[in-house]
N, C-alpha and C positions, 0 to 999 in steps of 0.2 A: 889154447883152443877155445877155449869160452869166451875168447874175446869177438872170433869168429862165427857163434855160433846163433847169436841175435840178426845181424846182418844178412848171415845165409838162409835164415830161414823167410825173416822180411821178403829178402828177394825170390827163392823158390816160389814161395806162397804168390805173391806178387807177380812174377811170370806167369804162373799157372794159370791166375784169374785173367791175367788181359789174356795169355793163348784161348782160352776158353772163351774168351768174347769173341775172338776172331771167327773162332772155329765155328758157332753160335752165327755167325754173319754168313757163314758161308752153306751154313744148312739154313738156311736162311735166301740167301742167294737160289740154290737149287729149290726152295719151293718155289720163288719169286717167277723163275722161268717158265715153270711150269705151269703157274697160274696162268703170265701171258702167254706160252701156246696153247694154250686153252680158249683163252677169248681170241688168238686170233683166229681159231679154229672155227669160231662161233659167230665171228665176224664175216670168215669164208663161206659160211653155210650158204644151203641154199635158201632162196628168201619165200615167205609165206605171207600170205592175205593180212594184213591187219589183224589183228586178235581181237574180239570182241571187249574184253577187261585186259585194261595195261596199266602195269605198276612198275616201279624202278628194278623191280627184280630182273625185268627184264632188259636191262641194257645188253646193248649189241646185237639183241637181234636183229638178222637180215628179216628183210620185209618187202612185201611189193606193192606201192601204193597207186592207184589211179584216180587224178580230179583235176581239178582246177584251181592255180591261186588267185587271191581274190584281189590282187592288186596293192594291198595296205603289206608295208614291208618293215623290218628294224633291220637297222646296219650296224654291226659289229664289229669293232675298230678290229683291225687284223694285219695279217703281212702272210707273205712265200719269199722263197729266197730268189723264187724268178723274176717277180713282177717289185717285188717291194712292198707298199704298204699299202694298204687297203681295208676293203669291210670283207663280214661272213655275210650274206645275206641271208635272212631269217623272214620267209613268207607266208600270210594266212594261206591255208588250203584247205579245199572242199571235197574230199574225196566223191567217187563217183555215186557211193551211198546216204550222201551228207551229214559227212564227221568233219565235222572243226579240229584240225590239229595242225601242228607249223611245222615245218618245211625247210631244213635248213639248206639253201639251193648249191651255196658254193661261195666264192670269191667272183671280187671284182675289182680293181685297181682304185687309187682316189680320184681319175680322173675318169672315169664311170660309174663315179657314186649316184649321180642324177639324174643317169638316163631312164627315160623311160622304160615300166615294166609293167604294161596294163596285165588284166588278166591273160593265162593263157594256161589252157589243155595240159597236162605232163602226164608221161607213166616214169615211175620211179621207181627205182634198185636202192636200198639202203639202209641204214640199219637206227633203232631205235636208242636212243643214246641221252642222257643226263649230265651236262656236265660240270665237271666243279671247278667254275671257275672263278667264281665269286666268290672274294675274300673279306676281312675286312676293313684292307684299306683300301680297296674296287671303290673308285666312284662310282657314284649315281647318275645314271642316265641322261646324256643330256636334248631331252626329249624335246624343244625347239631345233636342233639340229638334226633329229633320229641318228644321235651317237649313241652306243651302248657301247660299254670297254668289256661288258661278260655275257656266256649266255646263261642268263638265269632262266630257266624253264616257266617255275611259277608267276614270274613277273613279266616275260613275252609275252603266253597263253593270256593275263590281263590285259596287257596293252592290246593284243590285237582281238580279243575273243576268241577264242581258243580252248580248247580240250588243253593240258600239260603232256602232250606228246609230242615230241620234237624227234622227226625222223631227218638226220643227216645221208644227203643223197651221196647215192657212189653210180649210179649210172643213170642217166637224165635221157628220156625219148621224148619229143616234139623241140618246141624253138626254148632253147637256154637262153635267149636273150641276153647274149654276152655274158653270163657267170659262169665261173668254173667250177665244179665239183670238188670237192676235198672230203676224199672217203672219211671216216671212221677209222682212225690208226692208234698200234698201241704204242707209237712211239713218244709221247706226251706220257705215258704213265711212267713215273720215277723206278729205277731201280739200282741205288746204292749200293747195294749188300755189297759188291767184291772192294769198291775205295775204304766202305767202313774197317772189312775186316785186315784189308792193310794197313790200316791207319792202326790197330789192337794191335797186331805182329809189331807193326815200327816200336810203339809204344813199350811193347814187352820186350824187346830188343836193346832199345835205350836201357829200361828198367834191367836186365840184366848188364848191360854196361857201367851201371852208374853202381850195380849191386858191386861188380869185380874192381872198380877204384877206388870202392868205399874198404874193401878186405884188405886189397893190396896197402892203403894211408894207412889201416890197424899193423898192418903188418911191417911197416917203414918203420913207425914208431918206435917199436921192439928192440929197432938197434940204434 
């Protein structure tokens, strides 16, 4: 019985901690979701004036902007699964109380990268957003072409002069000038939890498998 009884405990012990990881993933999971219907909750809101002070606290608010972009644009390498691949466009804008902040308009294909987009009038629905998408192996800008592969907030707002406010539109009145809209979605924010906590079950699973061939070889022995 003592020959069994180093093994058994290896293993119990052993199970217990990966079920506990899983389990650990899966409360884990249930905050996950609830964080996102919260922002999308936040995303749905209804939208309000500009805030006089904005700070990253405040991503996702809905917002209602009125002005003018000023013409000077950065194109964000991109893609949809409709169109294929393309830019984000990322425009100066002058709201109607003149506040410098960019604009992120929408989508445009690669072969409407160069069309014209003088200034033009807009009112805007959409939501105030930060995104991380700058890593660090994201190239550097390649500012003879106005390619950008991220949107870095604080290095747009540089390029174009700009406040660091980057309101991505979800609903565009006057002329869109061929861009499309791509709301603010939380479908880009990762959420693991339920593959992890399978992957700990598998894991404990095996580990009690490999525990019961390892009892059964002590036990062959014996005779």
């Amino acid at each position: 019985m003592r020959r069994y009884l180093f093994p058994l405990i290896l293993g119990v012990v052993g199970c217990a901690i990966l079920i506990s990881l899983g389990v650990w993933q899966l409360q884990r999971l249930a905050w996950k979701e609830a964080m996102l219907d919260q922002i999308q909750r936040g995303i749905e809101g209804a939208p309000a004036p500009l805030p006089a002070s904005i700070d990253p606290s405040m991503k996702y608010l809905p917002v209602l902007v009125s002005g003018t972009t000023t013409g000077d644009e950065i194109d964000v390498l991109s893609g949809t699964r409709e169109s294929g691949g393309g830019y984000q466009v990322v425009s100066g804008f002058v709201t109607d109380d003149g506040r410098h902040i960019l604009l992120d308009r929408g989508f445009v294909d690669q072969d409407h990268k160069h069309d014209p987009r003088p200034p033009v009038h807009l009112q805007v629905v959409g939501n105030l957003h930060w995104p991380q998408e700058k890593g660090s192996a994201t190239p550097a800008p390649n500012l003879d072409q106005n390619i950008w592969f991220a949107r870095d907030v604080p290095a747009m707002a540089a390029q174009l002069g700009t406040q660091p406010v980057l309101v991505v539109a979800a609903e565009v009145a006057g002329d869109q000038q061929g861009v499309q809209p791509i709301p603010v979605a939380i479908d880009g924010i990762p959420n693991n939890h339920l593959s992890y906590a399978m992957q700990w079950f598998m894991i404990a699973a095996a580990w009690a498998g490999m525990t019961g061939a390892l009892i059964w070889r002590i036990r062959q022995r014996q005779y």
